[in-house]
GUZA-677583 format. One line per field, with one value per residue: residue number from 1; residue in three letters; x, y, z of N, C-alpha, C in turn. Coordinates in steps of 0.1 Angstrom, whole numbers, plus 2048, in hexadecimal, padded with zeros to 3 digits. Example, Ala and Ser with C-alpha at 12.3 -4.5 7.8 and 13.67 -1.06 7.14 Angstrom:
<sites>
keke (1 2)
tornu (ALA SER)
nxx (884 880)
nyy (7C7 7EA)
nzz (84E 847)
caxx (87B 889)
cayy (7D3 7F5)
cazz (84E 847)
cxx (884 881)
cyy (7DF 800)
czz (84E 84F)
</sites>
This chain:
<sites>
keke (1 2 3 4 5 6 7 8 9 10 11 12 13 14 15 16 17 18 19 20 21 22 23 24 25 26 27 28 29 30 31 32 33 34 35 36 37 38 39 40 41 42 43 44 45 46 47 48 49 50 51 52 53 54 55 56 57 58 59 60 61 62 63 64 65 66 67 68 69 70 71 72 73 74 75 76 77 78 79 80 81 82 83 84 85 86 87 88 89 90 91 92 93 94 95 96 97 98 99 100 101 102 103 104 105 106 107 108 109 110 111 112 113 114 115 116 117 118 119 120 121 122 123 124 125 126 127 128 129 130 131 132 133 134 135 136 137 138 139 140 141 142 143 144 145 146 147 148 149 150 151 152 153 154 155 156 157 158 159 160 161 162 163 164 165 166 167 168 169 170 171 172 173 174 175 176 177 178 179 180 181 182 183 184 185 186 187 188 189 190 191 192 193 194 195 196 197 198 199 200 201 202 203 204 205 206 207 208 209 210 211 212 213 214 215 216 217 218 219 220 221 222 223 224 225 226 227 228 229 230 231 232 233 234 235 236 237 238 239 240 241 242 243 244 245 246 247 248 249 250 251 252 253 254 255 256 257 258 259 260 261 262 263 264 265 266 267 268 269 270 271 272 273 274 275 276 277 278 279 280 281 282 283)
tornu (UNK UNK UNK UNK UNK UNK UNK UNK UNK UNK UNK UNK UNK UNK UNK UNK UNK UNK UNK UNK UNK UNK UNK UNK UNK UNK UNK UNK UNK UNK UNK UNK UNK UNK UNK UNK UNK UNK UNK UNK UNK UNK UNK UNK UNK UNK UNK UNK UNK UNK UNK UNK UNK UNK UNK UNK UNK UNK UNK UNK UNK UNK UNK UNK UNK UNK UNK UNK UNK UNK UNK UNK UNK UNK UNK UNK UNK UNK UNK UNK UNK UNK UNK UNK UNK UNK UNK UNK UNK UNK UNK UNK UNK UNK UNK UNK UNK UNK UNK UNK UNK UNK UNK UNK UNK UNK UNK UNK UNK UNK UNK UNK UNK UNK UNK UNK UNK UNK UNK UNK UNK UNK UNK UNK UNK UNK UNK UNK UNK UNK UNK UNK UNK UNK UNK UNK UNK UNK UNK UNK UNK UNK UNK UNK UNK UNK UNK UNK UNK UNK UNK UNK UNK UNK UNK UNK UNK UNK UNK UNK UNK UNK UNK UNK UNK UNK UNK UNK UNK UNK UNK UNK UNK UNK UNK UNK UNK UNK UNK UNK UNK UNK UNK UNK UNK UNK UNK UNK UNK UNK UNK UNK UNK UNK UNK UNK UNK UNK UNK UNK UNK UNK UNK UNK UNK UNK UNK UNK UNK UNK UNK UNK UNK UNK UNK UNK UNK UNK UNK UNK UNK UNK UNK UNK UNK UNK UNK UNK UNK UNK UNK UNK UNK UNK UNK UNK UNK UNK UNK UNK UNK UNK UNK UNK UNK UNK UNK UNK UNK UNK UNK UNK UNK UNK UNK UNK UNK UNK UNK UNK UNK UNK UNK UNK UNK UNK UNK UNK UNK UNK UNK UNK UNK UNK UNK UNK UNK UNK UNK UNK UNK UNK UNK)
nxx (4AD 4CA 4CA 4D3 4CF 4DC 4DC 4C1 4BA 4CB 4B7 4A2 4A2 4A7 492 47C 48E 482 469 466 46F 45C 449 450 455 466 486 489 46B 460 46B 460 445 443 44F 468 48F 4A1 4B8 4AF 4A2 4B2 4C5 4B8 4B3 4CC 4CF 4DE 4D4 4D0 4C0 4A4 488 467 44E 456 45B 443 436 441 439 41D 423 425 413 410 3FC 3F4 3F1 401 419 41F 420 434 44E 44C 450 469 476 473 485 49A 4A2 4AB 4CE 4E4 4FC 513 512 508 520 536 539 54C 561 55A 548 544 534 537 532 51C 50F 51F 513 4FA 4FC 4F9 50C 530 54D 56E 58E 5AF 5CB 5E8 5E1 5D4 5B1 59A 583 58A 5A0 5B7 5B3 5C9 5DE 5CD 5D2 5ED 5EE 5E7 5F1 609 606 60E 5FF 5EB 5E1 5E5 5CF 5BF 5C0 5BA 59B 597 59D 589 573 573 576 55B 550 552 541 52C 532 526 50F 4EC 4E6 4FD 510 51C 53E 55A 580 599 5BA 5D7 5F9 608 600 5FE 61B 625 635 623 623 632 63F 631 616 60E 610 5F9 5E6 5E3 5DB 5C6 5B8 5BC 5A6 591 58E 581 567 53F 53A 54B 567 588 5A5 5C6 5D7 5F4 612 621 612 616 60D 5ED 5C7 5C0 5D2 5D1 5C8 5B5 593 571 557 534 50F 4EB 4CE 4B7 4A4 49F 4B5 4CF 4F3 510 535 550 56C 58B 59A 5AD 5B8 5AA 590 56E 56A 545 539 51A 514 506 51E 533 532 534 54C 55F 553 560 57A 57A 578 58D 59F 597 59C 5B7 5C2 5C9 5B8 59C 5A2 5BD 5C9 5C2 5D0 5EB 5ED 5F0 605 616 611 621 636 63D 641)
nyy (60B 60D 627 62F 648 644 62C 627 637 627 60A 614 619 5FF 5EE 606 5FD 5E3 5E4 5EE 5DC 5C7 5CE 5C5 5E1 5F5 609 620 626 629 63F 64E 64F 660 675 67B 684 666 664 668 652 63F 646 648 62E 626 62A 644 65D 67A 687 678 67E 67E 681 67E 660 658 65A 647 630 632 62E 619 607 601 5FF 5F6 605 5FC 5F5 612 61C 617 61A 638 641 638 64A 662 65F 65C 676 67F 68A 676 673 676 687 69C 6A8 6A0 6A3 6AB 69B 681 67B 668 64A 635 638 63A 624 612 617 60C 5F2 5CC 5B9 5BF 5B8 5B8 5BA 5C4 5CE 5E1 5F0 5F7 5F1 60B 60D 605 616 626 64B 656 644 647 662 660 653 65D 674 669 667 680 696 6A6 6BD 6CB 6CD 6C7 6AE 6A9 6A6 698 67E 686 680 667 658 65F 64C 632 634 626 60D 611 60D 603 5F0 5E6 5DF 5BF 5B8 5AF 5AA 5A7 5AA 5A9 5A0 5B2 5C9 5CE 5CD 5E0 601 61A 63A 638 626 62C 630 61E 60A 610 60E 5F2 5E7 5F6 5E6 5CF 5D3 5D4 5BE 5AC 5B5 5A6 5AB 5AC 5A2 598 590 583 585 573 57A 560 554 559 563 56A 569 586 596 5AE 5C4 5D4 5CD 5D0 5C3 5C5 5BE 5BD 5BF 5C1 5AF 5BB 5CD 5C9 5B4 5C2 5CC 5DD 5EB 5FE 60D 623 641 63E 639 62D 60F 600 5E4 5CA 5B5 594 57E 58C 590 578 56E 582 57C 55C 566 571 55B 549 55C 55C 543 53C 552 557 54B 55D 55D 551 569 57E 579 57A 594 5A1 598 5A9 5C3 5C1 5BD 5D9 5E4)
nzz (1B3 1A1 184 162 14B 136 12E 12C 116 100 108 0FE 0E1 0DA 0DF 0CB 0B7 0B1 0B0 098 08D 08E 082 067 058 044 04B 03B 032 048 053 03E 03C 059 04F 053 04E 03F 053 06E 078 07A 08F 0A4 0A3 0A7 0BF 0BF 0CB 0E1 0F1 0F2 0E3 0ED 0DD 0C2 0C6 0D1 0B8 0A8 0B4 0B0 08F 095 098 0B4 0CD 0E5 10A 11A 113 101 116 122 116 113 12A 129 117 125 13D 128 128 13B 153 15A 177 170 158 160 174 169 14D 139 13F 143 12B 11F 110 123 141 141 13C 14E 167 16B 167 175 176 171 161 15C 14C 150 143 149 15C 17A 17C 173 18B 1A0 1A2 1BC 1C7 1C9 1BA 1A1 197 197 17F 16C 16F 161 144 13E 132 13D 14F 175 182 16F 16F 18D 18D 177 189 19E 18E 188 1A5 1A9 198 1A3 1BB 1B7 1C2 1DB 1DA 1E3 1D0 1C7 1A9 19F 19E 18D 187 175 179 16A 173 16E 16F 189 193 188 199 19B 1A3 1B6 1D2 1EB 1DE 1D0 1E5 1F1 1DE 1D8 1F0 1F4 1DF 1EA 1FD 1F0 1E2 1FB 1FB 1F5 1DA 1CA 1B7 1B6 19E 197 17B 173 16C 15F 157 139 117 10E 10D 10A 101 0F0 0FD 117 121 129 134 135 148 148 162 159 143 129 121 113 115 116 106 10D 0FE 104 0ED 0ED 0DE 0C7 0D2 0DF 0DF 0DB 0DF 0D8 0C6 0C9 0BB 0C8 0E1 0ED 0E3 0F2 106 10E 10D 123 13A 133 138 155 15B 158 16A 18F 1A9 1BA 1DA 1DA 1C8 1DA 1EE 1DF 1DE 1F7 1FD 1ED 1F2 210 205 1FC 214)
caxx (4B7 4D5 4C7 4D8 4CA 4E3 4D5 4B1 4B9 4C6 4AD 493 4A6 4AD 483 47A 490 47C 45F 460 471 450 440 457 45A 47B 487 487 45E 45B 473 45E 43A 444 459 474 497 4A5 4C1 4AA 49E 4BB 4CE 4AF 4B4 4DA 4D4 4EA 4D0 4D6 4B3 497 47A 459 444 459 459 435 432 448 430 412 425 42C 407 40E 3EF 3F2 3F4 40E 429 420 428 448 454 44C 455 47A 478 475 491 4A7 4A8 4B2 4D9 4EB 500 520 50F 50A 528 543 539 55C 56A 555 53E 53F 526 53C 530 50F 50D 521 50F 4F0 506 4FC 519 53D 555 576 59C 5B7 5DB 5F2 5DD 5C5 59F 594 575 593 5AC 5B5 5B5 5D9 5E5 5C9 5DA 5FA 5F1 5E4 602 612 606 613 5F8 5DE 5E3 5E2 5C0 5B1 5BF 5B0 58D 598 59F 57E 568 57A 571 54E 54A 553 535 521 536 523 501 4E4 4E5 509 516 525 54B 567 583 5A3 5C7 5E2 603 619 5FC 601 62A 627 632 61A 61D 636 63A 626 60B 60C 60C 5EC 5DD 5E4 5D3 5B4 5B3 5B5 599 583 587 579 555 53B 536 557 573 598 5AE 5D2 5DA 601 61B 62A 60A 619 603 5DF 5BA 5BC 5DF 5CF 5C3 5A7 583 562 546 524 509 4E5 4C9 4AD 4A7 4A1 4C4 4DC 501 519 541 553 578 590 5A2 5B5 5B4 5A3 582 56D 562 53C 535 510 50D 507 52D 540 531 535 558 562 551 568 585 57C 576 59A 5A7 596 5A0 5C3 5C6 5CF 5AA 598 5A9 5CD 5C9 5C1 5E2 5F3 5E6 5F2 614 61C 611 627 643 63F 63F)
cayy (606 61B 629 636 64D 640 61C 626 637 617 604 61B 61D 5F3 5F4 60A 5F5 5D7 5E4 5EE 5CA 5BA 5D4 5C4 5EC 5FA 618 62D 627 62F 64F 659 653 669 684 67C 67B 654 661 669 649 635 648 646 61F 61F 630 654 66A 67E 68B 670 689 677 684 66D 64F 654 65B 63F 629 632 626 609 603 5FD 608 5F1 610 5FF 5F7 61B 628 614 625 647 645 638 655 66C 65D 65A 683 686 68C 673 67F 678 691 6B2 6AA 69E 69E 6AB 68E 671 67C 65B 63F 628 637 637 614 60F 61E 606 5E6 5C9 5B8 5C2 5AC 5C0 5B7 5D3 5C9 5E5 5FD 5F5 5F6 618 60E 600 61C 631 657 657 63C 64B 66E 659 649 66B 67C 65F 66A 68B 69E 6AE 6CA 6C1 6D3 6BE 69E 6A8 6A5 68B 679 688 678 655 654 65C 63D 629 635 616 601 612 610 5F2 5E5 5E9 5D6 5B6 5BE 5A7 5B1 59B 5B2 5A9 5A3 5BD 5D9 5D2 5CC 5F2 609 624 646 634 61C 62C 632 610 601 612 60A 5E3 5E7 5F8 5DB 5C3 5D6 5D5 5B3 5A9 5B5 5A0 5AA 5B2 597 59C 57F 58A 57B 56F 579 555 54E 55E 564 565 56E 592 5A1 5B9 5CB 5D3 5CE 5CB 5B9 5CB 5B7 5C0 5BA 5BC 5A7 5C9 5D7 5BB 5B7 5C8 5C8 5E9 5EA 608 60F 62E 64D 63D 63D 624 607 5F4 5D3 5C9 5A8 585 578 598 592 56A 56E 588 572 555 56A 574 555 54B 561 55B 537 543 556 552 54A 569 55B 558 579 588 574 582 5AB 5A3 594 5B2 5CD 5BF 5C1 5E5 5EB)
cazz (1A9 195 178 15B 13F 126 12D 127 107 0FB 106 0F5 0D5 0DA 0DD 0C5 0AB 0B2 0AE 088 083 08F 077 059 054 042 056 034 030 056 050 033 046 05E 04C 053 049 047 059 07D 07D 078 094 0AE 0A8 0A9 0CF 0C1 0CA 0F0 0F6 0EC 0E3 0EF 0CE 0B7 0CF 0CB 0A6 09F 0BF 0A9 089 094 0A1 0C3 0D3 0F5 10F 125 10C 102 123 127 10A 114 135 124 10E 12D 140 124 123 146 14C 165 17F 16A 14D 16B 178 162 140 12F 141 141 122 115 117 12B 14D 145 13B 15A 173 170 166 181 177 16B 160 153 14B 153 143 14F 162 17F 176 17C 194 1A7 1A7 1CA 1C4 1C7 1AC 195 196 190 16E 164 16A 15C 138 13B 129 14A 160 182 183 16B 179 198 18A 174 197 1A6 187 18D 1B1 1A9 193 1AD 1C3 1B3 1CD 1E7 1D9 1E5 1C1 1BC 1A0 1A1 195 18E 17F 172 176 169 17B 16E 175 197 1A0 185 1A1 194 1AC 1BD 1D8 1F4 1DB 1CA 1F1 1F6 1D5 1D7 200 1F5 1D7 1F2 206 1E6 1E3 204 1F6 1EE 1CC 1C0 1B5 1A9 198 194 173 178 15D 15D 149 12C 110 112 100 107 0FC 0E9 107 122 11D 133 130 13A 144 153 16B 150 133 11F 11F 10F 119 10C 106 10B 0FA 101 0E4 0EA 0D5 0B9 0D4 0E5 0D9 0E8 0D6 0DC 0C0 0CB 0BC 0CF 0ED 0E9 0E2 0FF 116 10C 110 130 13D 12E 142 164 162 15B 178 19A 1AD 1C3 1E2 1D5 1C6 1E5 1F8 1D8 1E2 204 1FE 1E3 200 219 1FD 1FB 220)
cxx (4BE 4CB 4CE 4D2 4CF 4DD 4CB 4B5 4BD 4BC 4A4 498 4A7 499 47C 481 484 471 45C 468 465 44B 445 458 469 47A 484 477 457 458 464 44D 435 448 460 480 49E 4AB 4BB 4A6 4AA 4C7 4C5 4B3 4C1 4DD 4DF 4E3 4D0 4C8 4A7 48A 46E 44F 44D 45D 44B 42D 437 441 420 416 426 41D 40C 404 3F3 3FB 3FD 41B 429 42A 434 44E 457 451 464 479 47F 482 49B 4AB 4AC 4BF 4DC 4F4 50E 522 511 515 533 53F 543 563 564 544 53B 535 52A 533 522 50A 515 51D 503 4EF 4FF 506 525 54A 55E 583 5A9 5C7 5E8 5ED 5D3 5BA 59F 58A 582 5A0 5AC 5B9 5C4 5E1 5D9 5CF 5E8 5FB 5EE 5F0 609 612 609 60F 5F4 5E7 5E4 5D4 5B4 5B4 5BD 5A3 58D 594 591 573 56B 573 563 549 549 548 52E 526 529 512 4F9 4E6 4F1 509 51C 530 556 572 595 5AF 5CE 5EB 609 613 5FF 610 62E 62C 62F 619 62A 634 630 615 608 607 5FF 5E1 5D9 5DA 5C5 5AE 5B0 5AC 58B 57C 580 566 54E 537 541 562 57E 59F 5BD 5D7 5EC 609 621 61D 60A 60F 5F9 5D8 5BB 5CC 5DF 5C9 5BA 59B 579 555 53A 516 4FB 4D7 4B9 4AF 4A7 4AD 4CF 4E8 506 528 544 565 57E 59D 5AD 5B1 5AD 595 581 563 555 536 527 510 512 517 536 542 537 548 55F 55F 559 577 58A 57D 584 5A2 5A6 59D 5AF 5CB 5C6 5BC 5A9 5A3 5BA 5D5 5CA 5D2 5EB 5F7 5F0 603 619 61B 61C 63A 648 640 64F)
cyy (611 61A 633 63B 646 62D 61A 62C 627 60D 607 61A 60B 5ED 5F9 601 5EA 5DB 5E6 5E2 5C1 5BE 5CF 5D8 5EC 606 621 62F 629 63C 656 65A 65E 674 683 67A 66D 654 65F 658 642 63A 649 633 61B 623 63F 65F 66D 681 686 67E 679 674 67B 665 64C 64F 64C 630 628 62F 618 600 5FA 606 600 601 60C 5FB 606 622 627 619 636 64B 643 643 661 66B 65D 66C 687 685 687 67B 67F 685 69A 6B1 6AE 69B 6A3 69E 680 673 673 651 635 62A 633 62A 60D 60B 613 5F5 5DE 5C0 5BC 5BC 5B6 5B7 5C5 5C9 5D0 5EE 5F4 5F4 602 619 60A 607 625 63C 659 64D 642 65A 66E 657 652 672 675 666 679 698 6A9 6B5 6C5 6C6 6C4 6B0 69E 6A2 69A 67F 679 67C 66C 652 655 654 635 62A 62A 60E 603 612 603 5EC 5E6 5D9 5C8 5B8 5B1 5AA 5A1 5A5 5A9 5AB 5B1 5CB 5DC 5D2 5DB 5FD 619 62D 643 62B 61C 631 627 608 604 60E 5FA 5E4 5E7 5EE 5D2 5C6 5D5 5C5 5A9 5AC 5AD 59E 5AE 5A5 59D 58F 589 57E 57C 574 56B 54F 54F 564 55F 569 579 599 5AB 5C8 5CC 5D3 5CE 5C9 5BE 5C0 5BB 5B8 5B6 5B8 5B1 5CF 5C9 5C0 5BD 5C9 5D8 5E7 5F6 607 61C 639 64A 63B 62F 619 5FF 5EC 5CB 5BC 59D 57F 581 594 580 56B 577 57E 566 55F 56F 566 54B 54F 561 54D 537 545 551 553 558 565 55C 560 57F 587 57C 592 5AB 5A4 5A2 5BE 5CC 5C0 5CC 5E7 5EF)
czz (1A1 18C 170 14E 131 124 123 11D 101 100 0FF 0E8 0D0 0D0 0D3 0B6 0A8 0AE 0A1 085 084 084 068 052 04F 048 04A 032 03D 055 049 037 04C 05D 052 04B 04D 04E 06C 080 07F 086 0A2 0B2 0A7 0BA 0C9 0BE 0D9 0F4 0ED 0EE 0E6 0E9 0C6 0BF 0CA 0BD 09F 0A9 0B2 098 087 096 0AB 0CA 0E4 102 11A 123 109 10B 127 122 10B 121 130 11D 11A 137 13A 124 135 146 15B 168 178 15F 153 16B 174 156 137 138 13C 135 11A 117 11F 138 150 13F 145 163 173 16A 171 184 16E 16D 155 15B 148 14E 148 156 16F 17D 180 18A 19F 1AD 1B5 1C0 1BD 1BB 1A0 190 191 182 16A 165 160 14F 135 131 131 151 16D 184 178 16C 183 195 182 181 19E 19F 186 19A 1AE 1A1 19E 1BB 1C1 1BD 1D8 1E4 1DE 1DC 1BF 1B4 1A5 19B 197 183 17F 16D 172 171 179 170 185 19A 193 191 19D 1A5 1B9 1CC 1E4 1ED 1D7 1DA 1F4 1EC 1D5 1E8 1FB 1E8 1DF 1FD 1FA 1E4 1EC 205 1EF 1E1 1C3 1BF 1AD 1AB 195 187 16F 168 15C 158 139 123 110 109 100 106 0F6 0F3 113 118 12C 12E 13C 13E 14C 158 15F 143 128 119 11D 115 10E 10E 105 10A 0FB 0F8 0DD 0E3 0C9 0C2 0D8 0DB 0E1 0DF 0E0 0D5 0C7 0CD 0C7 0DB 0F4 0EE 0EF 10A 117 111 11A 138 13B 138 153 167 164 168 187 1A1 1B7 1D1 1E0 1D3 1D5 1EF 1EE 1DA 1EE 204 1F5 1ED 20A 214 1FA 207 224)
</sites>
């Protein structure tokens, strides 16, 4: 099964909360226990620490009196995985240094809405090099690698556990001719080669629907295989940074709005006649 470091820290950090809420502990009579300042604790159990030390899991394991030696161990073994560095951190960590990939990468399903761009798991080389030119910031050098660390998300397709993915475009990202038309014909192709996998679905949500629940933008909805690691909502919000909404209402509410929009949309089949007919219009 995928595994992602960035997971198991939140799980450990999810974990480790829980455990001084059973204790009715406050974090500052934990903190001061153990010598610490209030701020270490409080940023172990918000998950914004990169390398879980093993000695305070423990110290704060034997605070809590947890003595049973195989919640222990679960703990310590998360501790030790969370300091390893997925393959997105060797590779590409000035690109993809954020926590999306690695709450990505061990996702078993993903459920995202794209309003004028393709979803990235979804883009060909060629239309992602497009939309990066597009913005007229990058090099061609580092929209190459840009380009390179895109395609290597999309490796999860090809894994045994891949993901379950579905994704809900928007009309006007697709009749966009982004890279132009012999790049768009090939983007819209290998969409409708994606959707012929059994674990992937696309809805083409029609502009003659007018206004809808998400006009404010994309989102995706995280969701996974163990009951440990809750869902979660991931919002891009441009230069002001990424938003990930973990509470009950957020997640509530996104899922309504997703659900909004699939019924909206044109059904998996439809969509797909839709891919085909817009290919044949670029030919």
């Amino acid at each position: 099964m995928a595994y992602s470091p960035t997971v198991r820290r939140r799980r450990l950090s999810n974990a480790l909360l829980q455990y001084r809420r059973e204790t009715g502990l406050d974090s500052k009579e934990v903190a001061k226990r153990l010598g610490w300042p209030a701020s270490k604790l409080t940023r172990i159990e918000r998950n914004e620490w990169k390398l879980p030390s093993v000695g305070d899991v423990m110290d704060l394991l034997d605070c809590y009196e947890v003595h049973d030696e195989a919640q222990r161990q679960a703990l310590i073994t998360l501790a030790r995985e969370s300091r390893k560095r997925g393959w997105w951190e060797e590779q590409y960590k000035d690109i993809l240094g954020g926590a999306l990939v690695g709450l990505e990468w061990e996702a078993s399903e993903i459920q995202t809405f794209e309003a004028l761009v393709v979803p990235g798991l979804l883009q060909s080389a060629d239309y992602a090099a497009a939309v990066l030119r597009g913005g007229q910031v990058l090099g061609e050098e580092d929209i190459q690698r840009q380009v390179a660390a895109r395609l290597a998300r999309q490796r999860s397709f090809d894994r045994e556990d891949a993901p379950n993915f579905w994704a809900v475009i928007d009309e006007a990202a697709l009749r966009k001719q982004v890279g132009g038309v012999a790049v768009m014909r090939h983007q819209l192709h290998h969409l409708r080669q994606m959707a012929e996998r059994p674990n992937v679905g696309i809805q083409v949500l029609p502009d003659a629907v007018g206004a809808h629940t998400s006009m404010t933008g994309p989102f995706t909805i995280l969701d996974y295989q163990a009951a440990e690691d809750p869902s979660i909502v991931y919002v891009e919000v441009g230069a002001a940074g990424d938003l990930f909404l973990e509470k009950p209402a957020d997640l509530a509410h996104y899922r309504r709005k997703y659900g909004y929009l699939q019924a909206s949309a044109l059904s998996a089949d439809a969509s797909r006649a839709y891919l085909e007919d817009l290919v044949k219009q670029l030919e």
